[in-house]
C-alpha positions in Angstrom: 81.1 -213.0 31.1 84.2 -214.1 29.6 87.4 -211.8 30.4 88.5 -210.0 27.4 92.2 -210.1 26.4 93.9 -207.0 25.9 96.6 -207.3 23.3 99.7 -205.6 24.7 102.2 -206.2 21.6 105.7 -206.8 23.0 108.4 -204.1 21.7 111.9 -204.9 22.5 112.7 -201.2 22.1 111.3 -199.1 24.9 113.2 -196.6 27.0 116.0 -198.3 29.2 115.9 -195.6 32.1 111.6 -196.5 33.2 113.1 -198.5 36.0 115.8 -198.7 38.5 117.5 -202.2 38.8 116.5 -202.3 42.2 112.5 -201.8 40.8 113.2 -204.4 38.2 110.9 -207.7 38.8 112.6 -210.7 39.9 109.7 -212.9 40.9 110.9 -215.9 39.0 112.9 -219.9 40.2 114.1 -222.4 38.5 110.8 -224.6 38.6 108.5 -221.8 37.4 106.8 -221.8 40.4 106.6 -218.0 41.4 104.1 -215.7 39.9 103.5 -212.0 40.5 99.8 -212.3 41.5 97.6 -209.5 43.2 98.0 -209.3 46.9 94.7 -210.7 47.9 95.2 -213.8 45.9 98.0 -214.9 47.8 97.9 -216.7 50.9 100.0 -215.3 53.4 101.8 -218.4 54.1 102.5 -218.5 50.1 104.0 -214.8 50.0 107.6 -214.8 49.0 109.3 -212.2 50.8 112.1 -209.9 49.4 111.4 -210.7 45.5 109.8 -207.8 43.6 106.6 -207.7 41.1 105.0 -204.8 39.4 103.2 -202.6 41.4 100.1 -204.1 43.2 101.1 -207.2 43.0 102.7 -209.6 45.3 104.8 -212.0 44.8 103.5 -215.5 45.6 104.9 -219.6 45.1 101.9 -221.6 44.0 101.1 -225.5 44.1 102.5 -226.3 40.4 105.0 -225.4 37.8 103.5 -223.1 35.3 103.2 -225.0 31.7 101.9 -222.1 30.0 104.7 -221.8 27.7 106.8 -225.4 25.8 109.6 -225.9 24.8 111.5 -226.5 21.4 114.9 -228.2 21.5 117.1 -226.3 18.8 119.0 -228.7 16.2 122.8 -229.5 17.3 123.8 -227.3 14.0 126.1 -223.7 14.4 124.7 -220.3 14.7 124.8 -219.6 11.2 124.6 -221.4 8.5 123.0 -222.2 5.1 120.2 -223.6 6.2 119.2 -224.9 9.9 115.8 -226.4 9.0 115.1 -227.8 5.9 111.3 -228.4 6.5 109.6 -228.5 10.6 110.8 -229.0 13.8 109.3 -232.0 16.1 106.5 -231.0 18.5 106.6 -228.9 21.5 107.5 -230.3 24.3 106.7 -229.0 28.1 109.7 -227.2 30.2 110.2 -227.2 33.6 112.8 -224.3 32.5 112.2 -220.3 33.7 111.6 -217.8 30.4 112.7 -214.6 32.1 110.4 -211.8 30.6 111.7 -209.2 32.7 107.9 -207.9 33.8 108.3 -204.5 33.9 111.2 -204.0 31.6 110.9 -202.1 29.1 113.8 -200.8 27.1 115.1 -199.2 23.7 117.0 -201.5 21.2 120.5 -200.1 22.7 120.8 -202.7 25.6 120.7 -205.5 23.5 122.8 -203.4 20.6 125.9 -202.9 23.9 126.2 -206.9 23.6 124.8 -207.7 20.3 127.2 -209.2 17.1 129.7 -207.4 15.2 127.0 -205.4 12.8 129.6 -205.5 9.9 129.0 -209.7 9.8 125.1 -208.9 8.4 124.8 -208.1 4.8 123.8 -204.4 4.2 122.4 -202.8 1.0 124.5 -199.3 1.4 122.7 -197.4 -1.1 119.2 -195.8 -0.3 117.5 -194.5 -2.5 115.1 -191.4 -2.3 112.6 -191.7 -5.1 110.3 -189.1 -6.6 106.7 -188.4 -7.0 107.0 -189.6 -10.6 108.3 -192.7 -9.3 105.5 -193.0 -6.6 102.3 -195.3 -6.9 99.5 -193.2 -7.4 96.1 -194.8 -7.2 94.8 -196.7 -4.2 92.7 -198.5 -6.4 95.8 -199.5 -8.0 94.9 -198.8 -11.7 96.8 -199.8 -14.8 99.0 -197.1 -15.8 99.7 -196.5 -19.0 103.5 -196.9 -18.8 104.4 -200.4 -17.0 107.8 -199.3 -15.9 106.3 -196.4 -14.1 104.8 -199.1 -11.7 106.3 -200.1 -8.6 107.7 -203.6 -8.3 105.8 -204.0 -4.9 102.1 -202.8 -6.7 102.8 -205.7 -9.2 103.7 -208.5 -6.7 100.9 -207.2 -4.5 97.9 -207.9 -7.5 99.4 -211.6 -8.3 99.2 -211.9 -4.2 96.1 -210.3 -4.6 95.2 -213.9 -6.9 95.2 -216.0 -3.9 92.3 -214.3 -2.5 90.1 -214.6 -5.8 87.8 -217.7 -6.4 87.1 -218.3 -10.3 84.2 -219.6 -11.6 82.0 -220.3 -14.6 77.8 -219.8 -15.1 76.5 -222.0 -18.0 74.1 -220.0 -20.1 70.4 -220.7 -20.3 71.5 -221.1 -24.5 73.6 -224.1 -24.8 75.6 -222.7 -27.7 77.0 -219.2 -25.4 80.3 -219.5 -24.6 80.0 -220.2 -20.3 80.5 -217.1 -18.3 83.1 -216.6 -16.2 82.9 -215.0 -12.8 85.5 -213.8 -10.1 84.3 -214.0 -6.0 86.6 -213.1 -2.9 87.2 -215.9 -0.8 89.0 -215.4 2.5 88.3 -214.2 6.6 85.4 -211.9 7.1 87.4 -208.3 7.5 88.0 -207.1 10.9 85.2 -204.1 10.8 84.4 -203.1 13.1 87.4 -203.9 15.3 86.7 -205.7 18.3 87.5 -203.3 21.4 90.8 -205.2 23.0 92.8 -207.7 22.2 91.1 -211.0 20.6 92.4 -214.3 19.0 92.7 -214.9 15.3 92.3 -217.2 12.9 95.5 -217.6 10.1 93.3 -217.0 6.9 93.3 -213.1 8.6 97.0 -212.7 8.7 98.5 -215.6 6.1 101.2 -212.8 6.1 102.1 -213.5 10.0 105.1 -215.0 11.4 107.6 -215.1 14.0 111.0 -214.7 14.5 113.0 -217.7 17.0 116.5 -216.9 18.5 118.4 -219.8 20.6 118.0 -218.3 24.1 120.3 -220.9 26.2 119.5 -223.6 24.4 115.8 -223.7 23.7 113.7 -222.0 20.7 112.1 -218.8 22.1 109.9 -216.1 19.3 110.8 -213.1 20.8 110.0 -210.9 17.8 107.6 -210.5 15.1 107.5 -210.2 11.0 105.6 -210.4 7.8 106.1 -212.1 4.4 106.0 -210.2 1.4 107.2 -212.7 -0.9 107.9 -215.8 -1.0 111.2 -216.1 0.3 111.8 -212.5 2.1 110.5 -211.3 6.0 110.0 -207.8 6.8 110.8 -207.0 10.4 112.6 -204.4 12.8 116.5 -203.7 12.5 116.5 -204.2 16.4 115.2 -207.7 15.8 117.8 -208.6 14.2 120.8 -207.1 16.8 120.1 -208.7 19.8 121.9 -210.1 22.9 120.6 -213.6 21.8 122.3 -213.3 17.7 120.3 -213.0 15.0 116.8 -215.0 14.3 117.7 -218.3 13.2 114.4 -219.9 11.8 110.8 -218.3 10.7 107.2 -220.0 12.3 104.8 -219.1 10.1 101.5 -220.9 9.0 99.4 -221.0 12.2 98.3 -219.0 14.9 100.1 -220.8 17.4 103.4 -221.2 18.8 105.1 -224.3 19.2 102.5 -226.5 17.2 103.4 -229.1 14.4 100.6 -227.4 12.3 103.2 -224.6 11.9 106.0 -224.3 9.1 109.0 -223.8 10.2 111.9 -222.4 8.0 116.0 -221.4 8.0 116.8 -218.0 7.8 119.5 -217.6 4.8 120.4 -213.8 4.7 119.6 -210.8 7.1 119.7 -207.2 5.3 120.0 -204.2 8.2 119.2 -200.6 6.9 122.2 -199.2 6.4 121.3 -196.1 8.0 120.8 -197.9 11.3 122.8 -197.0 14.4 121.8 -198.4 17.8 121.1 -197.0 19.9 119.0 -194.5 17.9 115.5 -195.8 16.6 115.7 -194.1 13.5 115.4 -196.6 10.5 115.0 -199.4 12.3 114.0 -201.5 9.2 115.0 -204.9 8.1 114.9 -207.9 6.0 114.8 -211.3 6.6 115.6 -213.7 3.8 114.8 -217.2 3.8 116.5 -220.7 3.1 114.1 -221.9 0.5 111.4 -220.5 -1.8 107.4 -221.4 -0.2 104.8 -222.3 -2.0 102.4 -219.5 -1.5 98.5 -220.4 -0.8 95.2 -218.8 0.7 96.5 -219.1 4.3 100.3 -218.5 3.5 100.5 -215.3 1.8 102.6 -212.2 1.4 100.9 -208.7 2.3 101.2 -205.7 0.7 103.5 -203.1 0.8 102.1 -199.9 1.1 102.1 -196.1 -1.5 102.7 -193.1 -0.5 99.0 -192.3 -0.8 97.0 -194.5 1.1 99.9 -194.2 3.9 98.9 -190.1 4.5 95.3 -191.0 4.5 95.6 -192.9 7.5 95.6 -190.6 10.0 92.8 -190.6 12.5 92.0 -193.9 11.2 91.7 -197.0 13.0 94.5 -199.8 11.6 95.3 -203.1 13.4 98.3 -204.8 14.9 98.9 -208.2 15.5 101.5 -210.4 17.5 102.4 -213.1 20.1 103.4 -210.6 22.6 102.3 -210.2 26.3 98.3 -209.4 27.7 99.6 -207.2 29.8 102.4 -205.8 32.2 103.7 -208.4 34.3 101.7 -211.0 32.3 103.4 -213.7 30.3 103.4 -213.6 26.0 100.3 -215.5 24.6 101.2 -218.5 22.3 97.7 -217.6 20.3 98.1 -214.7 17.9 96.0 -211.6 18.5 94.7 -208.6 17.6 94.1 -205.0 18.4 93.2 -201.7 17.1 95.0 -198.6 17.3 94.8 -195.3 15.9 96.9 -193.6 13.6 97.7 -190.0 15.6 99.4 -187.1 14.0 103.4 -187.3 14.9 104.0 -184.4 16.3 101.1 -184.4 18.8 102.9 -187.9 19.3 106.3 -186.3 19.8 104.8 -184.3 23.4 104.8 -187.8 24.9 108.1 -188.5 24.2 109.7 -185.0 24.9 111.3 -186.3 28.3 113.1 -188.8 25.5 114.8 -185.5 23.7 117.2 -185.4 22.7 118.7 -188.8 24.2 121.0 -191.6 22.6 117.7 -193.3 21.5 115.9 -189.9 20.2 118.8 -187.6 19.4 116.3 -185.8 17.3 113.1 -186.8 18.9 110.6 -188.0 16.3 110.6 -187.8 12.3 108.1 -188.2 9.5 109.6 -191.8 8.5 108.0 -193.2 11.7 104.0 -193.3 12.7 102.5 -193.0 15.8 99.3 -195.2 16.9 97.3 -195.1 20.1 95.0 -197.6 21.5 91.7 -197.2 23.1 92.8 -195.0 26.4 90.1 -196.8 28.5 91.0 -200.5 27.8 94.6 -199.4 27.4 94.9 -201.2 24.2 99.2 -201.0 22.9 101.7 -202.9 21.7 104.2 -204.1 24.7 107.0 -206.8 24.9 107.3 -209.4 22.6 106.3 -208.3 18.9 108.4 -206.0 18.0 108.8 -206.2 14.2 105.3 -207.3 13.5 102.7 -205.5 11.1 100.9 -202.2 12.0 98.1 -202.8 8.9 95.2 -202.1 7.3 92.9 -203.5 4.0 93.4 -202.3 0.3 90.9 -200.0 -0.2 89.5 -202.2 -3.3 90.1 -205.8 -1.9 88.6 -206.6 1.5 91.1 -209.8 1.8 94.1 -208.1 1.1 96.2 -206.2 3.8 99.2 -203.7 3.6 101.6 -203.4 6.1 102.3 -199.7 6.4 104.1 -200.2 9.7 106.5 -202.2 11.4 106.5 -202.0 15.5 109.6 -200.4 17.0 109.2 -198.5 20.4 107.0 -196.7 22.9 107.4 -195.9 26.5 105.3 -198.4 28.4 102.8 -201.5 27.7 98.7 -200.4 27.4 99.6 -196.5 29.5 97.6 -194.6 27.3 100.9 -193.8 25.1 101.1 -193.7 21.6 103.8 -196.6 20.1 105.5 -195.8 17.5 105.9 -197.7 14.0 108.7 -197.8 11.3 107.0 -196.3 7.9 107.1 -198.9 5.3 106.4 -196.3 2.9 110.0 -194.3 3.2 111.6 -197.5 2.4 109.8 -198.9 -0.6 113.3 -198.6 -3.3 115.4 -199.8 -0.7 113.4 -202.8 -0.2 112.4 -203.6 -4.0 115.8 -203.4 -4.8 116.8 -206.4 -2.3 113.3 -208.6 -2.5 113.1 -207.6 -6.4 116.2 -207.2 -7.9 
């Protein structure tokens, strides 16, 4: 029987006191030829003494470098600019080169925030703006309202996104002189129900919306955090994504399942728009935007989701939504270059907040949790989550009327550890629906 994959989504933003420096992994050389394996694995005469790996496992020098994960050789071009890429990047390329993923680590955005760039050299949109149930969507069906202007920018972008997934057709009549009929039919990935138990691979006609976020880490391209489109020129993703100890994302993959593959579209970020009401250390509002060099040409398989309403996102709870990402199997396992899968439940937030109580107050929780972030929960006996690697990326579910349309009603931010039977915990698209229209939609 073929092992099943657990998707353990990789957050960048997990609390920086779980482990001692002296408990931190450092199973790792130069030639990529250590690996934290189980004890019993290992030949004795292949044990490394004095280097550390997560518990139960030993650390142990095998035969052969590990190729699991290429390499991409960034452009000799400055930080920032205009535009780094004006189309793709070459093809991948094997490293001999370590990627240190710091196994066990698992940290709140603050540690990268202590070394991160000046946050008054990013663009931020200072007002943010509360709106009211007037100004709210208010069908899930997403009817025609009466009065246009009473519709939300986002609700009207989502139905001509909504277009892309819609096959048009005409019937001739039996009668030669009837006009032909015309008929609509939904053409895209079967829908993920029911959700497969643990983490499984996709295929990019499920999440056109996917991409990832690539930071020059010493010299080579590494995705280290997740996003979505929605629209054709603007990325939603985490704040902390964007402050880290490596700069700011320099270029979006998006287009294919897989990292490092020619298949995959590869553009310049422009513009980076922090919430304004973002302060590292603390995890509240950790929302961003992510604009890009040039305009795409949207199709089936590259595709904006949806942003959510205020409805649909309070009928979610106890239901079963799905995140997706590039981020690591498993503690003390390396990230996947194949996109995957997995299904958490949304969980009430306050029955979330007893898991984080140890957390509160603290520089990352000063005020422990709040109703603009939503908790989900994999399955406890799989030990389904979201762990190192994807923070940023989509917590999402279908429209209720359109089967190949999703909304993202969450973005990934924190949680304690990867697959430990604790709830994560998700920015809530919904509390910043003006503040985003009024960048992506001006």
């Amino acid at each position: 029987m073929a092992t099943v994959i657990r998707l353990v989504i990789v957050l960048f933003s997990l609390v920086d006191s779980c482990l001692s420096d002296s408990q931190v992994p450092n199973c790792v050389d130069t030639r990529r030829t250590l690996r934290c394996v189980i004890h019993s694995n290992c030949p004795s005469k292949l044990i490394v003494e004095g280097m550390r790996c997560p518990s139960g496992r030993t650390c142990c020098r095998i035969d052969r470098p590990n190729p699991y994960l290429p390499k991409r050789i960034l452009p000799e071009l400055p930080l920032r600019g205009r535009s780094l890429l004006d189309e793709e990047v070459e093809g991948a390329a094997k490293t001999d080169e370590p990627i240190s993923l710091d196994d066990d680590r698992i940290i709140f955005p603050n540690e990268f925030a202590k070394r991160m760039q000046d946050p008054s050299s990013f663009r931020r949109r200072d007002e943010h703006f509360t709106f009211s149930d007037e100004e709210r969507l208010f069908s899930t069906t997403m009817r025609k309202n009466n009065v246009a202007e009473s519709v939300r920018k986002s609700v009207k972008y989502c139905r001509e996104y909504t277009k892309l997934t819609i096959d048009v057709g005409y019937v001739s009549p039996l009668m030669s002189k009837l006009v032909p009929l015309r008929y609509e039919m939904e053409n895209c990935e079967p829908s993920i129900s029911p959700l497969v138990v643990g983490g499984s691979n996709t295929s990019i006609a499920e999440f056109p919306h996917m991409v990832a976020l690539g930071y020059n880490r010493t010299g080579d391209l590494d995705y280290l955090c997740g996003g979505t489109l929605i629209s054709d020129q603007f990325v939603l993703t985490a704040a902390h994504c964007i402050l880290t100890k490596w700069g700011p994302p320099l270029v979006v993959h998006m287009g294919a399942t897989k990292l490092h593959t020619k298949r995959a579209k590869l553009v310049s970020v422009k513009e980076m728009y922090i919430h304004p009401d973002y302060r590292a250390p603390a995890c509240y509002n950790d929302i961003a935007l992510v604009k890009l060099a040039r305009t795409l040409k949207l199709t089936p398989k590259l595709r904006p989701a949806c942003l959510p309403n205020e409805e649909t996102t309070a009928n979610h709870l106890n239901k079963v939504a799905v995140a997706t990402g590039w981020g690591r199997t498993g503690v003390g396992r390396e990230a996947s270059i194949t996109l995957l899968k997995v299904p958490l439940k949304i969980m009430d937030t306050n029955k979330c907040g007893d898991f984080y109580a140890a957390d509160i107050p603290t520089p990352n929780l000063p005020k422990g949790l709040n109703s603009d972030m939503i908790c989900a929960i994999g399955n406890t006996d799989s030990y389904e989550d979201t762990c190192q690697g994807d923070s940023g990326g989509p917590l999402q579910s279908y429209l209720p009327d359109n089967r190949c349309m999703l909304q993202v009603f969450g973005i990934t931010s924190f949680g304690k550890s990867c697959g430990a039977g604790v709830p994560g915990v998700y920015t809530k698209v919904a509390s910043y629906l003006s503040w985003i229209e009024d960048i992506v939609w001006p």
